[in-house]
N, C-alpha and C positions, 0 to 999 in steps of 0.2 A: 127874437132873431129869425128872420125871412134869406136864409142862406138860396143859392140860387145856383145850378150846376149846368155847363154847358159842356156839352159832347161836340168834337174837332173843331174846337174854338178857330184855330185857321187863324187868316188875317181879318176878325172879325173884330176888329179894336175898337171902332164905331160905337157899335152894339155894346158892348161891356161897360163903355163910358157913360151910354144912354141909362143903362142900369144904374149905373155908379151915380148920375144925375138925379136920377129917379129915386134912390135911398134918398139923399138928400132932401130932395122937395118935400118928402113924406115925415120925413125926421124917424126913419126908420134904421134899425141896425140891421145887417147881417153881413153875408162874404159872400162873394163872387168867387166862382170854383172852377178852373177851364182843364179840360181833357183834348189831347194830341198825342200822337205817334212821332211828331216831330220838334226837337228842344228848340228850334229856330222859329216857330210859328209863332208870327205876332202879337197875337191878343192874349200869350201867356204870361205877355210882360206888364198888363194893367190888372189882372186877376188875382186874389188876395190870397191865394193858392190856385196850384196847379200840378196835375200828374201826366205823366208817360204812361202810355195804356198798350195793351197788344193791339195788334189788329184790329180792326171789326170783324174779320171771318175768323181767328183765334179761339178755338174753345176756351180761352183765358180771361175774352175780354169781357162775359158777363161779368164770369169770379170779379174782377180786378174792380168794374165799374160797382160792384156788391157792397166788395172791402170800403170802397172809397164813399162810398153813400153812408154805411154806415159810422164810418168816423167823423163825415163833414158832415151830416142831417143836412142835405139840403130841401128846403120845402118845394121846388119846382126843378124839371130836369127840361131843359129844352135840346132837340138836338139842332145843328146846324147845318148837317148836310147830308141831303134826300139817302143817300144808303144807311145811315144810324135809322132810319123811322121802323125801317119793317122791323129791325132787329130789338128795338125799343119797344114797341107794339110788341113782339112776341113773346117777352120776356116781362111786358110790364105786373105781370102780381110780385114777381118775388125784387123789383126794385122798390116797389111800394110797398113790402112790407119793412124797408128800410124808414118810414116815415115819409117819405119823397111822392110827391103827385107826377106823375111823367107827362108832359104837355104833348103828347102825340095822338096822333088818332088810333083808332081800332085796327087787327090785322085786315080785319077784312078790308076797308078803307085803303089802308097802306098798301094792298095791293092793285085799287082802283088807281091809286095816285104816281105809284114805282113802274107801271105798265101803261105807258100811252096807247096802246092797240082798246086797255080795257077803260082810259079816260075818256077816248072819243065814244066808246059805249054805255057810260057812265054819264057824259053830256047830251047823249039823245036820249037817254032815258029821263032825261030833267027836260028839254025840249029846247035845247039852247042850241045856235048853230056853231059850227064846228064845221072844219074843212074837211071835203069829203076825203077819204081815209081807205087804203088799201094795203093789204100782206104783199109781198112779191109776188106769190101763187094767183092771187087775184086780180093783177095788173095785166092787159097787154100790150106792151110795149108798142106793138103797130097801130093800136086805136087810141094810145095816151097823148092827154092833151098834154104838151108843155107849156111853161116848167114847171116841175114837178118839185118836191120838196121831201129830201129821206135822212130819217134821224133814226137812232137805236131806242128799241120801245123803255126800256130800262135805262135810257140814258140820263145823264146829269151834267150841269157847267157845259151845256152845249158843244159839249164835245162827239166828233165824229156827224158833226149834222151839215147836209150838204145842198145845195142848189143843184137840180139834175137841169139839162138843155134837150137833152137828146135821147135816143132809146141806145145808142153806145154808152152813155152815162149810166142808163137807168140800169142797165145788163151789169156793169164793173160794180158801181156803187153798192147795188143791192146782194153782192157777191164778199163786199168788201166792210162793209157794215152789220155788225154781228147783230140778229134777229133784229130785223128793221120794221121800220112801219114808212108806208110812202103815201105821200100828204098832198092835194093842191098845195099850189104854192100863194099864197096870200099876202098880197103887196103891203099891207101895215097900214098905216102906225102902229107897233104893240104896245099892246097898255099892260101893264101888272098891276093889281089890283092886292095891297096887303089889306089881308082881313086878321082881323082880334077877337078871337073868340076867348074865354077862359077858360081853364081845365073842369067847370064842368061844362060845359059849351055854351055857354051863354054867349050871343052877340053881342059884342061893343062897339065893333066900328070896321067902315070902310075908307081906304082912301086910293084913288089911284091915280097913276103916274102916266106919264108916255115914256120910252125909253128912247132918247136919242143914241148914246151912243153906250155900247157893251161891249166889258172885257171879260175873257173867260164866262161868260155866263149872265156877270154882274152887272147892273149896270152903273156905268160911271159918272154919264151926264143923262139927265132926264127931267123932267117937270110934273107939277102934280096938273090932275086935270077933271074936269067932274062930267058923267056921263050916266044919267039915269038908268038907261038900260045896259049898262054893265052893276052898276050897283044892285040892281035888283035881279040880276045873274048870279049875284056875289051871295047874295042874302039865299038864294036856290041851291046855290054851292054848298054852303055852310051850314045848311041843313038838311041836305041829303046823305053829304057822308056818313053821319054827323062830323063835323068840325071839333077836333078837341085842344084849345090851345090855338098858334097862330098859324094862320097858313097864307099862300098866294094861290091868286087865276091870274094866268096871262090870256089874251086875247088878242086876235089879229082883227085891226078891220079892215071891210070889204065893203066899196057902196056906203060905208057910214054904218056900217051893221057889223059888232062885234061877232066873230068867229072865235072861242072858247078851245083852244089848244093845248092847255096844262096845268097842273094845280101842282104845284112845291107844297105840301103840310109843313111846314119850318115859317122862323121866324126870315125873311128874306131880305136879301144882302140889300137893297134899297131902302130898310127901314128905317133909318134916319131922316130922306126927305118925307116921310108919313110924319114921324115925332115933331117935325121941325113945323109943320105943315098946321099942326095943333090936335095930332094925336098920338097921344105922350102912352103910348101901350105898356110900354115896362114899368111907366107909374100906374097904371090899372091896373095890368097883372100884381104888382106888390103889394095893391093896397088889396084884390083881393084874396090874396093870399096872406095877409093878415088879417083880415075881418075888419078893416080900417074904411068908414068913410070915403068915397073918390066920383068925383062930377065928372060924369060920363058923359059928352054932348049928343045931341041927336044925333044919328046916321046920318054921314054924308057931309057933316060939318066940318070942314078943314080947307086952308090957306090957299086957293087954286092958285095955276102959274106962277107958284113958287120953283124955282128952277135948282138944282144939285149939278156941280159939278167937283168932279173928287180929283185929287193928287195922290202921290207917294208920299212917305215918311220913313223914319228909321226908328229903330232901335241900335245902339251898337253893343256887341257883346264879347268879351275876351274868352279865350279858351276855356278859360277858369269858369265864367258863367255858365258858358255853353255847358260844359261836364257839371255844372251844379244842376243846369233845367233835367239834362237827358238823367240825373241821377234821380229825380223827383217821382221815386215809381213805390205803389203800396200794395 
């Protein structure tokens, strides 16, 4: 049994399915285990169990996530979204001593990755380009070229990130966005680049995508697309942090020359068109996390201009459900 536990599962239904595919092809047993704060989140309705957890800032929610490890044994803990990683990484010996491998990287890592002020100095330290990068302190408004581009150094799901025009913008924005980092602005394509490493880091694969269009963060229509010098950016990535488990680089180009912007350590919400694409990660990660046999293709091998576009779906739930999920707490 290769039990498998996801922290803020969310509307990450895709991904649980991909797993649920992946038991399958393997001819492998285990459960699929999803953690939320909220009984309506979607991807608790394919998970073969599921708990209501405290917060993530909760002195509770180690305890709770403890309890819950130790009565599901799951053998991999993946989180989903970028604020579970530092608190994963901080606390990873005493969930592994539940049995549980935690698929995240190191604190120290987790903080090169939760702080874009310390990503862009974490990417000229590998030698990759990166858009040049300025504190508010360090900006002058009267000499700044426009436009500018200001996001929250600890931000996530792209929220609070802004296109500045002007030094009136750049004045209110930088006022208005809690501890900011203020960016050239880089006219794109952005590529996100899912990388598979394993929980002990081992490389398995890259593939990356262009992002046409994003929601909250996510994207929703995109294509894969293959570009040597982002792959072997990728491979620089994933061994400098070290990589533990699965992570993303986004990259802006400019000129035809990726500009390296952000690394998410999480499994990322476009990983379906990766799997689709012919790299099938939740069947790698399960098989090695059984010790099972799995043909791993060379680097770089997957499906180009394969294209993803996503819809809505439902679940419908009555009262009665609803008080059945929010009561699933241990």
């Amino acid at each position: 049994m290769i039990n498998v536990l996801f922290t803020s599962a969310g509307r990450r239904v895709e991904l649980l399915r991909a797993f649920r595919n992946a038991y399958e092809s393997l001819g492998l047993e285990g459960r699929i285990i999803a953690l939320d704060i909220d009984p309506l989140a979607p991807a608790l309705q394919v998970a073969d169990s599921y708990y209501m957890v405290p917060r993530l800032d909760s002195p509770e929610y180690i305890p709770a996530l403890t309890r819950i490890c130790s009565r599901e044994k799951p053998a991999l803990i993946f989180p989903l979204i970028d604020p579970d990683i530092p608190v994963l990484a901080r606390h990873r010996e005493e969930l592994e001593a539940t049995g549980a491998r935690v698929a995240v990287v190191s604190s120290e890592a987790a903080r090169i990755t939760s702080d874009k002020w310390k990503t862009v100095e974490f990417f000229n330290g590998l030698g990759l380009r990166t858009a040049r990068s300025w504190l508010p302190e360090h900006i002058d408004p009267r000499r700044a070229e426009f436009p500018l581009f200001i996001k929250p150094r600890e931000g996530s799901a792209s929220q609070h990130t802004f296109k500045i025009n002007n030094a009136e913008e750049l004045a209110f924005f930088s006022k208005y966005v809690q501890r900011p980092i203020i960016q050239e602005y880089l006219p794109g394509p952005e590529i996100t680049s899912d990388i598979t490493c394993d929980v002990d880091g081992s490389l398995l694969g890259v593939v990356s995508r262009r992002r046409i269009e994003v929601r909250s963060g996510e994207v929703s229509k995109g294509v894969t697309v293959r570009d040597r010098a982002v792959v072997e950016a990728c491979v620089k990535i994933a061994k400098g942090l070290p990589a533990i488990g699965p992570i993303t680089a986004q990259c802006m180009m400019k000129d035809g020359v990726p500009h390296f912007t952000e690394i998410n350590a999480r499994l990322g919400g476009g990983l379906p068109l990766a799997i689709a694409s012919g790299a099938d990660s939740p069947r790698w990660l399960l098989a090695r996390a059984a010790g099972l046999p799995v043909d791993v293709p060379p680097l770089g091998s997957y499906r180009e201009n394969l294209f993803l576009t996503r819809y809505d779906d439902s679940f419908l739930l009555s009262e009665g459900d609803r008080e059945d999920v929010a009561g699933h707490r241990f």
